[in-house]
C-alpha positions, -999 to +999 in steps of 0.1 A: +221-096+117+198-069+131+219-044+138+230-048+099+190-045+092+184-016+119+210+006+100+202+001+067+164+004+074+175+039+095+194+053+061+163+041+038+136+055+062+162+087+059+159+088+017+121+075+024+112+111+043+137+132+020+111+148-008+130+148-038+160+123-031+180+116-061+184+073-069+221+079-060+211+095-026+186+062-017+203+038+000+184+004-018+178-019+011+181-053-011+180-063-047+145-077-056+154-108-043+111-120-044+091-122-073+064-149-072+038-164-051+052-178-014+041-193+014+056-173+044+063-190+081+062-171+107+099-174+130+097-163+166+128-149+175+121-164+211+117-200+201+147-222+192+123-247+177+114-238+136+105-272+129+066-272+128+063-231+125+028-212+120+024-196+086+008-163+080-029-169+065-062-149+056-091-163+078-116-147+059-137-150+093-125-123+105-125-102+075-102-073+062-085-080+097-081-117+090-040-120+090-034-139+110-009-170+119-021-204+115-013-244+113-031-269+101-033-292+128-053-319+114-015-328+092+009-324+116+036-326+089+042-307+056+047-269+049+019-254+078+009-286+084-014-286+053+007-311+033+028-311+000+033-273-013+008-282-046-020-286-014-015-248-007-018-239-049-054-249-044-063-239-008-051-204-011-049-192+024-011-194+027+001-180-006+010-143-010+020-128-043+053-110-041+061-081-061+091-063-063+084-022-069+105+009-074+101+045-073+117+064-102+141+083-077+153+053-064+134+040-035+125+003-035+099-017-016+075-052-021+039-053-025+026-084-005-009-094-019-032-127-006-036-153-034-066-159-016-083-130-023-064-107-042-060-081-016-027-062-004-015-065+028-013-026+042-005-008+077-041+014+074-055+041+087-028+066+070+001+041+087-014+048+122-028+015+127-007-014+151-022-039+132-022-049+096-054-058+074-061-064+039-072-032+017-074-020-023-083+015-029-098-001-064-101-027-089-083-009-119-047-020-109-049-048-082-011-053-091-006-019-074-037-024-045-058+000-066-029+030-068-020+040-106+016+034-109+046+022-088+057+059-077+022+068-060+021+034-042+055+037-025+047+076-020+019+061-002+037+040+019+007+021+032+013-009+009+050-011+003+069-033+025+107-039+029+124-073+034+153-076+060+184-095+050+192-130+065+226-141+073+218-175+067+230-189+032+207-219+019+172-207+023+149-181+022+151-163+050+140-126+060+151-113+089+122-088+092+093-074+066+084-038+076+055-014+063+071+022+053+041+046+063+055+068+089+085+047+094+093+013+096+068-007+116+077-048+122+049-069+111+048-097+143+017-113+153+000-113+192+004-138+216-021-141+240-014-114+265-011-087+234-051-076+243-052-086+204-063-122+193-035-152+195-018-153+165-036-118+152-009-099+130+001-066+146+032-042+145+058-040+167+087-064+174+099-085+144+099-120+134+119-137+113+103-153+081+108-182+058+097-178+025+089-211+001+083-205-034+048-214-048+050-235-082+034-215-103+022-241-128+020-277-113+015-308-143+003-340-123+026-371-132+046-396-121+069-382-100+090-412-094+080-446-106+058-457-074+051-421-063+022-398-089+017-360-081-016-343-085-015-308-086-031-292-052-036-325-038-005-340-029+019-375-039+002-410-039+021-439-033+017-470-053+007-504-031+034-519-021+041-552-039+042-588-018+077-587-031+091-558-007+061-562+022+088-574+043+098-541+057+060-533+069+060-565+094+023-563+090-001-590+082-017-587+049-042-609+019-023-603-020-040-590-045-034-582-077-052-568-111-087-581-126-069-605-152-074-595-187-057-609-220-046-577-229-036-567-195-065-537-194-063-534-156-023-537-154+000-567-147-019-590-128+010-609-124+024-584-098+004-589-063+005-561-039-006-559-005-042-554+009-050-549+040-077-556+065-089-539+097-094-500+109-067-499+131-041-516+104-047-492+075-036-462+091+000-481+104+001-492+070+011-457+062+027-446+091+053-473+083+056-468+049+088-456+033+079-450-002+104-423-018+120-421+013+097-403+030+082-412+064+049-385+065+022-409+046-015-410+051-047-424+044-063-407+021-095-391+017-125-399-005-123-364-022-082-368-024-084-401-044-114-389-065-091-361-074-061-386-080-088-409-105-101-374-119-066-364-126-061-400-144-099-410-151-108-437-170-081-464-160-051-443-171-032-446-144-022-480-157-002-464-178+018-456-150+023-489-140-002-491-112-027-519-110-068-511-114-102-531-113-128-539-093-111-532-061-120-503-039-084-485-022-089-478+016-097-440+027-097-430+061-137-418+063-160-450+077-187-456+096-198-490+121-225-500+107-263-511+135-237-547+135-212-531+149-186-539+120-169-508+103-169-499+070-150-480+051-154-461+020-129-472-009-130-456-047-119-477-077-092-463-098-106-481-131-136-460-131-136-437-102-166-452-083-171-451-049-181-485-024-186-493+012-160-519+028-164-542+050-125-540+071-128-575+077-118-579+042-087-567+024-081-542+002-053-524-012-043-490-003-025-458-019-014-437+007-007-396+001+020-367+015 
C-alpha cells in the first residue's frame, strides 16, 4: 500500500514543482473522497493493536503548537475515549473540517481546519518547519486559512494536504496525510525519545489514519424505544423494568411513577428497578445490556440536566419513560460528617436537583 502511495505522491510532487503544468499533465492523487467535519485517529504503523487509538486534538495549552494526540482516559470506551460521536460535536477538540481544493491547472489537495478554533492545520515557517501548528494569514476567507482563492493556497503549499489511499475496503482509512510545501512531509506525532513532547505532532514517518464522519446536524430523540439521544451528550438508557431485572442478578427496591389519574408522570403500572448503595450503581451499568451495547455509565449531574434540558418539563414521558418525585442516581457524591454517602440525583419531571441518601433506592438511567 505504500509503495502505491510513495509513487503516486513522487509523480504529484513532480506536477506540484512543474510551473505551469497543464490538468492533463497532474497526476490527481485521489478523488475528493473528504468533505465534512471528522474525527481523525491516529494508527501507528508499529502497533498491531487499533482498538483504543489516540486521536489528533488541539490542546489549546499549548497554543498554535497545540496538535497534538490525545485519549480521553477518564471513558475508556467510545471514539477517543470521549464517548458517543454527538460528545465530540460539542467538545470540539477532535473534530477537523475537511475540505477538498483544486488548482485550476489541475493539482488537488485538502485543507484540514480545527472545529475547535477555526484554524488550519499548516507545515510553517515557509514549509521548513518539522512540526505542524495552527495558522490563518487572516479572517477574510477562513475557508481558505486567510489566502484569496483555492489557486493561491495550493501555490502556497503550506496549508494543502494530501490524503494517501488505503487498501482496506469498509472504512475510512488513509494511509498517510502529507503537507505539500517543499515536498511531501508525513504528519506523525513524537514519542517520547523524539526531543519533542509525547504525542506532539511532527513530520517525518507516517501514520496511518482513521477518519469518522462528524454528524453535522444531530436532532435529540428516541433512538430506539428504551434508548434517547441528546445531541453532544450521548444515549440514556431507560430503567430497566422488574420484568427483565433478571439478567442483572443484582438486588434491587421497585419503583414505579407518582400515580396520577391521567397518568401525568407515565404508567405507574410499570415498576423499574432502583437501586441502593455506592458500589451497586456503577455495576448496575457495567452489566447493563441495553441496545446491545456493553459500555454504559453513570451519568453525571450536568449529563442528565442536559438530558431533562433536552426534554424539560416532564416530556420525556412522551417517550415512554417514567417521571416524578424520584431523583436518578449520578456518579458525583459526597459522605456526609455520618459517614453515609450521598449522592446527587436530578428529577426528570422538573429537572431539579437532590442529595440521596445510598441506603435508599432509586432508579437510574445510565449513558454511552
Amino acid at each position: 500500500m505504500r509503495f502505491q502511495l510513495l509513487a503516486t505522491v513522487l509523480a504529484y510532487a513532480a506536477a506540484f514543482a512543474t510551473s505551469g503544468a497543464s490538468a492533463s499533465e497532474v497526476e490527481p492523487y485521489q478523488d475528493a473522497a473528504y468533505n465534512g467535519s471528522y474525527v481523525i485517529e491516529v494508527l501507528p504503523n508499529n502497533t498491531v493493536d487499533h482498538s483504543q487509538p489516540k486521536c489528533m486534538i488541539v490542546d489549546p495549552a499549548q497554543g498554535a503548537y497545540g496538535v497534538r494526540t490525545h485519549r480521553w482516559t477518564s471513558i475508556p470506551t467510545g471514539l477517543c475515549g470521549l464517548g458517543h460521536i454527538t460528545a465530540h460535536t460539542e467538545n470540539k477538540q477532535a473534530v477537523w473540517d475537511i475540505t477538498p481544493v483544486q488548482h485550476t491547472d489541475g493539482r488537488k489537495a485538502y485543507v484540514i481546519r480545527s472545529r475547535f478554533n477555526g484554524q488550519c492545520l499548516i507545515r510553517s515557517n515557509n514549509g521548513q518547519d518539522n512540526t505542524a501548528r495552527l495558522f490563518s494569514w487572516n479572517a477574510t476567507n477562513p475557508a481558505l486559512c486567510g489566502w484569496g482563492n483555492e489557486d493561491a493556497l495550493i501555490d502556497n503549499g503550506q496549508a494543502a494536504w494530501v490524503l494517501g489511499d488505503s487498501a482496506v475496503v469498509g472504512e475510512n482509512l488513509v494511509s498517510s496525510i502529507g503537507a505539500l510545501r517543499n515536498g511531501i512531509a508525513y504528519l506523525s506525532f513524537a514519542s517520547n525519545n523524539n526531543g519533542l513532547r509525547a504525542g506532539q505532532t511532527m513530520l517525518a514517518v507516517d501514520h496511518e489514519f482513521r477518519l469518522t464522519r462528524v454528524p453535522e446536524t444531530c436532532t435529540s430523540h428516541a433512538l430506539q424505544p428504551d434508548i434517547i439521544r441528546v445531541c453532544g451528550v450521548g444515549d440514556f438508557s431507560k430503567p430497566v423494568t422488574v420484568r427483565d431485572s433478571a439478567y442483572l442478578n443484582m438486588d434491587f427496591a421497585p419503583w414505579n411513577a407518582t400515580a396520577s389519574t391521567d397518568n401525568f408522570y407515565g404508567d405507574w403500572s410499570v415498576h423499574y428497578m432502583a437501586i441502593r448503595d455506592k458500589a451497586a450503581a456503577p455495576v448496575y451499568c457495567s452489566r447493563l445490556r441495553t441496545g446491545n451495547f456493553s459500555d454504559w455509565r453513570l451519568p453525571t449531574r450536568a449529563e442528565l440536566r442536559k438530558l431533562y434540558a433536552a426534554f424539560p418539563n416532564n416530556k420525556i414521558r412522551d417517550f415512554g419513560w417514567a417521571t416524578g418525585y424520584r431523583g436518578h442516581w449520578t456518579s458525583e457524591g459526597f459522605t456526609d460528617q455520618f459517614g453515609r454517602y450521598n449522592f446527587y440525583s436530578v428529577r426528570f419531571f422538573d429537572g431539579s436537583e437532590g442529595q440521596e441518601w445510598d441506603a435508599n433506592p432509586y432508579p437510574i438511567s445510565c449513558i454511552r
